[in-house]
N, C-alpha and C positions, 0 to 999 in steps of 0.2 A: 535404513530406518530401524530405531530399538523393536523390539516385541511389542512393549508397555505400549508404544505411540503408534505404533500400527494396532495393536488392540481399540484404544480409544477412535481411531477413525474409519472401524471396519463396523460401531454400531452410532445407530443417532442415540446424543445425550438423554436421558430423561428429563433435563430440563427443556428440549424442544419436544417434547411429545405431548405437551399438553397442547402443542399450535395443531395437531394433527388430530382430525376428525375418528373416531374408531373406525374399523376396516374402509379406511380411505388407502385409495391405491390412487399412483400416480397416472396421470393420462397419456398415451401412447399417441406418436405421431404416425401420419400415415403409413410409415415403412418400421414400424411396431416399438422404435424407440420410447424410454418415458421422455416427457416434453418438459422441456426444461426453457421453452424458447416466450419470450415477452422481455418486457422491461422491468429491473432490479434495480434498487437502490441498497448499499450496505452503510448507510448513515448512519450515526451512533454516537453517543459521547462517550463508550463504554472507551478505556485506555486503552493500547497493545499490550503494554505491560502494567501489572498490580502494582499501587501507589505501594513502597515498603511498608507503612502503615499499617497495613492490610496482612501483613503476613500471608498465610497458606488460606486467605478465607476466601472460597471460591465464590458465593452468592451472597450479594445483598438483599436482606428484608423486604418486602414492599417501602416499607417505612422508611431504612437508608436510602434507598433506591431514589423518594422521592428529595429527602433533605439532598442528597448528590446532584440530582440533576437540578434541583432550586440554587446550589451555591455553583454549579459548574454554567449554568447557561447567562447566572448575574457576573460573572468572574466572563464570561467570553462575548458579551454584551457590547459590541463594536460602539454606540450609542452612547455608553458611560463614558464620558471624553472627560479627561485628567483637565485641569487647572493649568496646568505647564503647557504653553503654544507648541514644543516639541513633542511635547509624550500625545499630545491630541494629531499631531501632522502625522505623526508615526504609525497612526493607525490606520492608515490610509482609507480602505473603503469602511464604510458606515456596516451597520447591521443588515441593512437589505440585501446585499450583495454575499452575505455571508450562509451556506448549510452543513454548521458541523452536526444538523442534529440536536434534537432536545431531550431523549430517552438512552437510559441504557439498552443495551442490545437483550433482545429477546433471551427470556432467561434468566436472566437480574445476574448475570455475572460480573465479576468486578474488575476481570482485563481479559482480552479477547485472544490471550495464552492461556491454554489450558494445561498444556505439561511444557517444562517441568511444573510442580506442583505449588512454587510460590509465584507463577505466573509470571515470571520476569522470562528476557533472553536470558541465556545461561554466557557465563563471562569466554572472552578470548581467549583463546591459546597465546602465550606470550610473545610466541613470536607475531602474530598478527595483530597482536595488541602495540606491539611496537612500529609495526609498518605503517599499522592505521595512525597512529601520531606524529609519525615521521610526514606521511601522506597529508594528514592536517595541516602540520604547519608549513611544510612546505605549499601548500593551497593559499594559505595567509598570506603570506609574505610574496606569494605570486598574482595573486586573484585577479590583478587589472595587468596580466602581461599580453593577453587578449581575450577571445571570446571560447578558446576552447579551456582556460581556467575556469570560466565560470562550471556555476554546476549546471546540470543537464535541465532541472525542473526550468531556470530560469531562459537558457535553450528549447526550450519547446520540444526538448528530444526525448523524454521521459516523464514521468508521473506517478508516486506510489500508487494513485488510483488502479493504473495500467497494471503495475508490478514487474511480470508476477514474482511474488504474492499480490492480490489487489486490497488495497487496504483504505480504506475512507480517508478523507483529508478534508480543506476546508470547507470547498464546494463541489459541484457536477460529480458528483458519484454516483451516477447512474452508468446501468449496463442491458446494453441490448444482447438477448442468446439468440440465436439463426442457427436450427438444425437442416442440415442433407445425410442421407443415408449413411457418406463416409466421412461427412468432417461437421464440428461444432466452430460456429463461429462467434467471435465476443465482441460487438462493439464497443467503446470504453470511451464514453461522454468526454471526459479531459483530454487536453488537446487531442489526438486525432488517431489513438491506436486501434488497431483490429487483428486481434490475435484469431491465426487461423488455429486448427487444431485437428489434423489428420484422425481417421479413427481405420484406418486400414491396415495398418500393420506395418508400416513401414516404418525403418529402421532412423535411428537417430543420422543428424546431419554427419560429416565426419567431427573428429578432433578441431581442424585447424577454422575449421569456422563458425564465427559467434556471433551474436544477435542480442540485440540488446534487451527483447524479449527471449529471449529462449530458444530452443526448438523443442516444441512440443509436442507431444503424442497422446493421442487417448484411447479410451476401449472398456467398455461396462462390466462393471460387475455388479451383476443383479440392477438394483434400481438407481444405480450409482454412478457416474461417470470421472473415472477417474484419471487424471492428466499427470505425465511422467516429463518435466522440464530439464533440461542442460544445456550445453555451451553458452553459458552465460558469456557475457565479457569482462575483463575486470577493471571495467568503469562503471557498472550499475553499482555496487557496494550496496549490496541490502543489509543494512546496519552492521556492515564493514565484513561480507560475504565479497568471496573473491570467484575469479571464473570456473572454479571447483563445484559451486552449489548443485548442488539436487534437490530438483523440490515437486512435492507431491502434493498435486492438489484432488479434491474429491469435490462434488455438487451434487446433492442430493435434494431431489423435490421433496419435501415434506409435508407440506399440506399445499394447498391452492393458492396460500398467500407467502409461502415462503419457500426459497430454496437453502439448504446450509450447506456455506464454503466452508472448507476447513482443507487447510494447507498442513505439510510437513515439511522443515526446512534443515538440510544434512549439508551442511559442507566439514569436512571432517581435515581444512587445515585452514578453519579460521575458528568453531566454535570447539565448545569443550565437550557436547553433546549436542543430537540432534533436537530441535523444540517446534511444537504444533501449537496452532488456534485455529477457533473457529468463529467465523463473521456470519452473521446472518443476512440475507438477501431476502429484502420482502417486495411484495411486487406495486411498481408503481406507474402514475401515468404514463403515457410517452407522449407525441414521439422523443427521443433523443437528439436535439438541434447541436448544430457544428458550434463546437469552440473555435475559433481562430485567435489560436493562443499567439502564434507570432505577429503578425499583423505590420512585415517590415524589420520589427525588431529594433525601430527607433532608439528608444531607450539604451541597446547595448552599442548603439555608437555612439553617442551623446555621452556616456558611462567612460569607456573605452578613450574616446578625445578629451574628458576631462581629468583624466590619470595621467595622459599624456602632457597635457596643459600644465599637471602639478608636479611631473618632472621636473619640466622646461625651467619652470619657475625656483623650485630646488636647487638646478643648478648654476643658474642665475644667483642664486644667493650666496653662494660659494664662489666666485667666478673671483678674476689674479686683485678686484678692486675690493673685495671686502677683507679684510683684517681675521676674519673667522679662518 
């Protein structure tokens, strides 16, 4: 981790400290931890990364803040259904079933990177630039070879929700915390993950074994609970992070109604620097009910047989009676 970025996530911003009541101190669980444990949501329309437009301007006005989310929630309006029978089938579920969020995230900031300073990721190393588009197109040109082409979200194996990093997405972005003396537990609403989270000292898994979450370890600093992830695999690809990453999450209670995540993300042979954000967790109903995101997985054989179907067909068309 740079200095600068371990600087910015060793204080809470002054933009969250106006959620924070004066000498509000966080609540201690039985066994004297701060409590961190209820139900979160980090929903937002804030971006991950600053629209270019935007340059280096970290906060929006009240006043942007409100025009943004008036032209971002009419722009993501499931409801507005296009004239064209395709572009309206295409949107499949309606607005009900939709929670990207109607607010920028706590703070009025304008993407949810904080460093580098123009809020974006910071670009590839060339060589990973190139493996990721190799990786691309060969995913294209294979997609329907079966079901482990597909990508993981539509597998029910994975979830940016999950992460980690956890990051909002369209809907169920809620998170259950569950503390014990020696481990933090996260439930994570989309399909079906539960990141344990050791707080005893023990040592990372070895080398040769990886998880698709992580292995992750924790242990407080002050009021802070701070989580040290690796062995990734190099099928997650967090915006084309390979099984190298390191990433440093932090959860800080801040006031009664919010906790702030803020990750650090180092893989030092895919980016060109390491870059941090932070999301805010504000506290919401529960309980958290089961997604059964697969449910059979109908679709991916129905998918699957009719790639197969438009082989067959293919090469039926070709066959010693056509002239082509």
């Amino acid at each position: 981790m740079t200095a600068r970025a371990l600087v910015m996530l060793l204080t809470v911003p002054l933009a969250f400290a106006q959620t924070a009541p004066k000498n509000w101190t966080p609540p201690r669980t039985a066994f004297g931890q701060p409590d961190l444990q209820g139900v979160w949501t980090n929903v937002t329309i804030t971006p991950l990364e600053r629209p270019v437009e935007l340059g280096t301007k970290q906060f929006f006005t009240p006043e942007e803040a409100a025009k943004y989310e008036r032209e971002t929630n009419q722009r993501n309006n499931a409801d507005n259904r296009e004239s064209n029978p395709v572009a309206d089938v295409n949107h499949a579920y309606n607005q009900f079933w939709w929670d990207r969020g109607t607010k920028v995230a706590s703070g009025l900031r304008t993407s949810l990177i904080i460093d580098p300073a123009n809020g974006r990721i910071p670009p590839l190393l060339p060589e990973a630039q190139k493996r990721m588009e190799e990786e691309t197109s060969y995913a294209r040109a294979h997609s329907t070879d079966g079901p482990e082409n597909r990508a993981l979200t539509e597998r029910c194996l994975l979830w940016p929700t999950a992460g980690p990093p956890m990051l909002p997405s369209f809907y169920n972005n809620d998170y259950q915390i569950v503390q014990t003396s020696n481990a933090v537990a996260i439930v994570v609403e989309m399909i079906h993950d539960v990141r344990i989270i050791p707080l005893d000292g023990r040592p990372h898994l070895p080398g040769n074994i990886r998880q698709w979450l992580g292995d992750s370890r924790g242990h407080w600093e002050g009021n802070t609970l701070v989580v040290d992830t690796t062995n990734f695999t190099n099928k997650t690809r967090f915006h084309g992070a390979d099984e190298n990453l390191h990433l440093t999450e932090r959860f800080t209670r801040v006031s009664p109604e919010m906790v702030l995540y803020e990750f650090t993300v180092d893989d030092p042979t895919v980016f060109t620097r390491p870059w941090s954000a932070q999301v805010p967790m504000t506290k919401t109903k529960g309980p958290v009910f089961e997604y059964a995101c697969h449910e059979g997985n109908y679709a991916m054989v129905d998918m699957l047989a009719g790639a197969r179907k438009a082989e067959q067909k293919a090469l039926g068309s070709r066959g010693p009676a056509d002239p082509k």
